[in-house]
C-alpha positions, 0 to 999 in steps of 0.5 A: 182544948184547943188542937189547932196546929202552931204556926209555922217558925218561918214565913215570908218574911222571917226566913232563916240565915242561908249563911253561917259565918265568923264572927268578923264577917258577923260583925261586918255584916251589923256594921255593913247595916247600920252605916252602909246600907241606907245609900249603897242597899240592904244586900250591898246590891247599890241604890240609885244614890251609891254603886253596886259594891258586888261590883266594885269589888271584883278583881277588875273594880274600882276597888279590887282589894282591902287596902283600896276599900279601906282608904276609899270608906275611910277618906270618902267621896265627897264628891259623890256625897259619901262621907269620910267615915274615920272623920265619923269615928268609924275605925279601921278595924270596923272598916275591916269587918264591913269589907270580909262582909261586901266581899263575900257577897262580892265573890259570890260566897254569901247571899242576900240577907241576914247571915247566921254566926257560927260558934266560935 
């Protein structure tokens, strides 16, 4: 009978959720990744192709509230190669999620990674 311990549930790279949010910001966080992420970063930390969005969603940035953020995702910069995403179907309600996700992580109330859903 083998009595070797099993392997712990957690390591380096399987941490567990330091967050536990709504369903919203959840959702967000999904939309966040799979639309998102690849140009402005996993953790909304910018890239060097997209800004910091921690950043741009202080009070003092370029895009200081949830109507600005809206029309900024939904028309896009393409100027600066970001697409308009209600052009790709991304709708307003989606968009909506993507923003409760960048501004908690904005205001400094979640931290970098996967957060957990709270049961609702």
């Amino acid at each position: 009978m083998d009595t070797t311990p099993p392997p712990p549930l957690r390591d380096a790279y399987h941490q567990a959720p330091r967050d536990t949010v709504d369903g919203r910001t959840y959702q967000g966080w999904k939309y966040y990744n799979l639309h998102c992420a690849r140009c402005h970063g996993e953790d909304v930390n910018g890239t060097t192709i997209a800004p910091h969005l921690i950043l741009s969603l202080k009070p003092d940035g370029p895009i200081p509230d949830a109507p600005t953020f809206l029309q900024t995702v939904c028309a896009g910069r393409p100027e600066k190669g970001m697409p308009a995403w209600c052009a790709l179907e991304l709708l307003p309600g989606q968009i909506d999620t993507i923003y409760a996700y960048v501004k908690g992580r904005s205001d400094g109330v979640l931290h970098p990674g996967r957060p957990a859903r709270r049961a609702e």
